[in-house]
C-alpha positions in Angstrom: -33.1 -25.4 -31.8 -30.3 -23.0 -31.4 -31.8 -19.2 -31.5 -30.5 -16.4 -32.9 -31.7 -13.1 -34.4 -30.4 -11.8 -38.1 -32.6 -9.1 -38.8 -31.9 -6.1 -36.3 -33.7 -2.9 -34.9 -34.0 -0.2 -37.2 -31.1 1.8 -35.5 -28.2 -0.5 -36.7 -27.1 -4.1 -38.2 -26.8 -6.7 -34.9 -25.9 -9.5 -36.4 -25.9 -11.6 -32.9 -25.0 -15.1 -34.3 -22.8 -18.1 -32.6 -20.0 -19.5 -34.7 -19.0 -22.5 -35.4 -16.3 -24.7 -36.7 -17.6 -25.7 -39.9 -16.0 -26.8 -43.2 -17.1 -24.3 -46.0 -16.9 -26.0 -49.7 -18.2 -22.9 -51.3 -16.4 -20.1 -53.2 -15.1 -17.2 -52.0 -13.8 -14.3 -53.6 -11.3 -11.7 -52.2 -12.7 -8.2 -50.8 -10.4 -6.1 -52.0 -10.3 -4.7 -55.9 -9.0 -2.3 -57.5 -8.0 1.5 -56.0 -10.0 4.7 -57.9 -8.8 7.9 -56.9 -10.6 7.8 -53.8 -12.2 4.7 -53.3 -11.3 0.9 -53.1 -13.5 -1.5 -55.2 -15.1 -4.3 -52.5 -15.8 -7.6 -54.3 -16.4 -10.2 -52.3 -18.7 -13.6 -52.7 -19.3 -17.3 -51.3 -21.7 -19.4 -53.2 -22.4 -22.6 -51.7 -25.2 -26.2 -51.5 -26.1 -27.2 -48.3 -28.7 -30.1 -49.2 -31.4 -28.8 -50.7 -30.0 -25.3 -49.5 -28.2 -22.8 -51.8 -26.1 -20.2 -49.1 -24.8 -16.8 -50.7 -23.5 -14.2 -49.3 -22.3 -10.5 -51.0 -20.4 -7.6 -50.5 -19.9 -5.2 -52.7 -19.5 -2.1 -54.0 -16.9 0.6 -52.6 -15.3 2.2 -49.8 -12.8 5.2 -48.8 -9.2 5.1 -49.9 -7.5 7.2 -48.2 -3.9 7.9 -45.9 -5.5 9.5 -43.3 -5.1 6.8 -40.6 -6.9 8.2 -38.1 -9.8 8.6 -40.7 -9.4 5.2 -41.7 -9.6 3.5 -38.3 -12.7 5.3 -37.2 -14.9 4.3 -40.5 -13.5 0.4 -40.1 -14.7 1.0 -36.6 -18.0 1.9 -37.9 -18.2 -0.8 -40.1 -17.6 -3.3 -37.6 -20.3 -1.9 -35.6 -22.2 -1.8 -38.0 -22.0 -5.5 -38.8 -22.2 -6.7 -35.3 -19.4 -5.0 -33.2 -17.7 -8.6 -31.8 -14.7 -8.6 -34.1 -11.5 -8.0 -32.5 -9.6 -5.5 -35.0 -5.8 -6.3 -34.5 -5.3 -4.4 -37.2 -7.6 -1.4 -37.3 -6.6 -0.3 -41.2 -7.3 -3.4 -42.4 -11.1 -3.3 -44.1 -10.7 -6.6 -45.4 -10.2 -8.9 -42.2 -13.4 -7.2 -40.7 -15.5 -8.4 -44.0 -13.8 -11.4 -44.0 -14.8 -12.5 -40.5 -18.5 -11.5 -40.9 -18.7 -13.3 -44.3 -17.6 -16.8 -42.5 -19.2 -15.8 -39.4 -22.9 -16.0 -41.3 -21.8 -18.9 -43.6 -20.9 -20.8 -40.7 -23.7 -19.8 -38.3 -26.5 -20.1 -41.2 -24.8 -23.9 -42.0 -25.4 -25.2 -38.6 -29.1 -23.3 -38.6 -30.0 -24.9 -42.1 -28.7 -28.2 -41.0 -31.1 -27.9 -37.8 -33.7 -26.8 -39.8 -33.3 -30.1 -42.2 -33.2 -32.5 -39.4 -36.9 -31.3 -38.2 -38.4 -32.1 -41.6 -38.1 -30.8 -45.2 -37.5 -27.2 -45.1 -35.1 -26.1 -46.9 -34.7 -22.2 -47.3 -32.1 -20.7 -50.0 -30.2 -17.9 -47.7 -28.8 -14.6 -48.7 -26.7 -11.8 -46.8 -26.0 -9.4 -49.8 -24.6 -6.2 -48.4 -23.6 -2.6 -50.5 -21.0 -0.4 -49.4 -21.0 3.0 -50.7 -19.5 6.4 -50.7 -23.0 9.2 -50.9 -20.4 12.4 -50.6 -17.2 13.6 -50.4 -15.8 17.0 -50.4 -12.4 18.2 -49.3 -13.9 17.9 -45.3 -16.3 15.1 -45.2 -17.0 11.8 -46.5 -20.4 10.0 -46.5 -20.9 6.3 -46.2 -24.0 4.3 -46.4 -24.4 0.0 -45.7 -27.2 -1.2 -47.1 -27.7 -5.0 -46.4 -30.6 -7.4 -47.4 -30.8 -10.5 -46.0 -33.1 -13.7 -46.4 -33.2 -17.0 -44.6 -36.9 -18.2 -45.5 -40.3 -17.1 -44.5 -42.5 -14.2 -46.7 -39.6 -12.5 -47.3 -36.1 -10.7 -46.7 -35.5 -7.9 -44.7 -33.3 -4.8 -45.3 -31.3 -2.5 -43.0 -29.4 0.6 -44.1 -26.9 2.2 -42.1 -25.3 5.8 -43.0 -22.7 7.9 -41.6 -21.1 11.2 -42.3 -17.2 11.7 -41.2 -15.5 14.5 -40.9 -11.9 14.2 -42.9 -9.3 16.2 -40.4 -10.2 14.4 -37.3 -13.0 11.4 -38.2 -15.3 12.8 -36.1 -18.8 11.3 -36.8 -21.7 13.5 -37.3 -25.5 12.5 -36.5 -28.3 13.9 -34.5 -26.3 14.9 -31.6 -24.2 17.2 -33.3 -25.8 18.4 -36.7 -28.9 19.8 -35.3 -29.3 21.4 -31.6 -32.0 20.0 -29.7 -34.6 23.3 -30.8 -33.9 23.1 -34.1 -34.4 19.0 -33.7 -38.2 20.0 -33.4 -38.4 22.9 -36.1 -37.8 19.8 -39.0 -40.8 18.7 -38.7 -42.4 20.7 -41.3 -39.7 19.7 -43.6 -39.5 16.5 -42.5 -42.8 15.9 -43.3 -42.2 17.4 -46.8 -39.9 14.9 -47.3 -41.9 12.4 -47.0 -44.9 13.5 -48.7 -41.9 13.7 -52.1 -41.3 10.2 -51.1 -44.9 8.9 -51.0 -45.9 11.2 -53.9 -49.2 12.4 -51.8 -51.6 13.9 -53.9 -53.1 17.4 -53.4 -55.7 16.8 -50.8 -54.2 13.7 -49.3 -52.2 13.8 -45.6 -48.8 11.9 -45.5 -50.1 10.4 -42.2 -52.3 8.1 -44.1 -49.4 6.3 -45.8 -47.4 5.8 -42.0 -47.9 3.7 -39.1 -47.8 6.0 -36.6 -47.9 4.6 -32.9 -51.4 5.0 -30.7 -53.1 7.1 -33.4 -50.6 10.0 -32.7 -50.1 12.6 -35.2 -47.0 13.4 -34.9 -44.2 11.7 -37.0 -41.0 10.9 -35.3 -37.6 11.9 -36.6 -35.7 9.3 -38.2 -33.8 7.1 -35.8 -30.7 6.8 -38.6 -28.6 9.5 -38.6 -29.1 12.1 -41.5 -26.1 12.4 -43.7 -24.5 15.3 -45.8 -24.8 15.1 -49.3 -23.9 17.3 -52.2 -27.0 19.0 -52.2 -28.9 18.6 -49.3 -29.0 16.6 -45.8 -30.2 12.8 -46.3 -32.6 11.1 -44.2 -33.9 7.6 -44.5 -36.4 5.7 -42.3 -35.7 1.8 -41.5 -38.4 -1.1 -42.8 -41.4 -0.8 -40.5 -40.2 2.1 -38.7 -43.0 4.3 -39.5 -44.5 2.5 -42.6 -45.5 -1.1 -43.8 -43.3 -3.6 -45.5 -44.7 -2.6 -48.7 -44.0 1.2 -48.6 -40.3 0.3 -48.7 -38.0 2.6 -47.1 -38.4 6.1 -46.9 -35.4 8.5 -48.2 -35.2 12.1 -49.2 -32.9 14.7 -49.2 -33.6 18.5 -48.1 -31.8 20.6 -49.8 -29.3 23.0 -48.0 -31.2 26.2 -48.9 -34.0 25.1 -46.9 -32.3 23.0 -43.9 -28.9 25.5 -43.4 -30.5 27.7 -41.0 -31.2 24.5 -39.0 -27.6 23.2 -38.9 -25.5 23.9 -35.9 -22.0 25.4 -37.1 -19.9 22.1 -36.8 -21.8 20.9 -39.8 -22.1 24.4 -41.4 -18.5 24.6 -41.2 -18.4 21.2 -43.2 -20.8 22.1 -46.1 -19.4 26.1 -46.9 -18.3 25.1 -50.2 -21.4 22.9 -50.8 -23.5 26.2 -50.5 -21.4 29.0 -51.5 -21.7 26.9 -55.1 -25.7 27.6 -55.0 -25.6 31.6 -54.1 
């Protein structure tokens, strides 16, 4: 049986699949829809049978319309990335070819795998890649953007991966660990780190936030994160990928720190990004 992997590390979405030339009879419906003031509408869906198989695959929600070219080639560069980095962009403004290839890039790769799957007996699993686009922030000098994509093709169940990003506007430079916090200040968050995630777990007075994680060789210390945190309006958002320090069940851990207390941790390319963000709260 022809191998592949669909659900990725925590870190990003590696959707490492092998195409292949089938027909699709299914239904699919345009990405693009229509422009808000800054953002374009994403609408896009195939429905198909396969046997005893129903096929669907999603994506929807909303993502950045704007001039700036330079802007705009970087985010469809993340995007593709994001969704497995082998697309050839010919066209590197064009958000809806990139979609477009990964929607019949799963439908065909997830046809032949069903189809193999069928010929070894009678399992039959319904398969879903439903994936969100969606704009967290945007202020006159940065835009956030978050991926969030669940996918299911049989077993106990699906599996989730969010990816998030924060841009600057004037150049579309991205901004992560290696340039919102310096390496010192990388290791003063974890006070507020683990604050977050105490919010999160809702951890009673009394209780330790280590008892809800998975933490690696019965270390203490929790691990930063390996998705970059993101500006927001009101704070700096981090999120933790399925498994990555907690079970299935505890979902995926998100919080956001608000500026008064993370600012003085934030090197001066984000401050510089955030001034009117904070200058609202004094």
């Amino acid at each position: 049986m022809r191998k592949r992997s669909f659900l990725c590390s925590a870190a990003i979405l590696a959707l490492l699949f092998v195409s292949s030339a089938c027909d699709r009879k299914g239904e699919t419906k345009p990405a693009g829809g229509e422009n808000t003031a800054d953002t374009v509408s994403v609408q896009m869906e195939y429905r198909d049978t396969l046997g005893k198989s129903e096929l669907s695959c999603f994506m929807k929600g909303a993502l950045p319309n704007t001039d700036n070219k330079q802007l705009k080639k970087i985010i469809n560069e993340w995007i593709n990335e994001r969704l497995g980095g082998v697309y050839k962009m010919e066209d590197p403004l064009n958000s809806n070819a990139i979609l477009d290839f990964y929607q019949k890039r799963w439908v065909d790769s997830t046809t032949v795998v069903v189809k193999e799957l069928a010929s070894l007996g009678d399992y039959s699993p319904d398969c879903t890649w439903d994936t969100q686009f969606k704009v967290m922030a945007e202020s006159k000098k940065y835009i956030s953007l978050s991926i969030t994509s669940y996918c299911y093709e049989g077993g106990a169940h699906g599996g989730t991966v969010v990816s998030q990003q924060t841009f600057r506007k004037e150049d579309g430079r991205e901004l992560g660990w290696n340039n919102m916090f310096n390496d010192e200040n990388k290791y003063r968050l974890t006070d507020i780190i683990q604050k977050g995630l105490a919010e999160y777990f809702k951890v009673k007075p009394g209780e330790d936030v280590r008892d809800y994680l998975l933490l690696s060789d019965g270390s203490s210390f929790i691990p930063l994160p390996e998705t970059p945190p993101v500006l927001l309006k009101d704070g700096v958002g981090f999120v933790y990928q399925q498994y990555e320090i907690a079970a299935y069940a505890m979902g995926m851990p998100r919080f956001v720190i608000p500026y008064s207390e993370i600012k003085p941790l934030l090197t001066t390319t984000a401050l510089s990004l955030i001034e009117e963000e904070t200058d609202d709260k004094l």
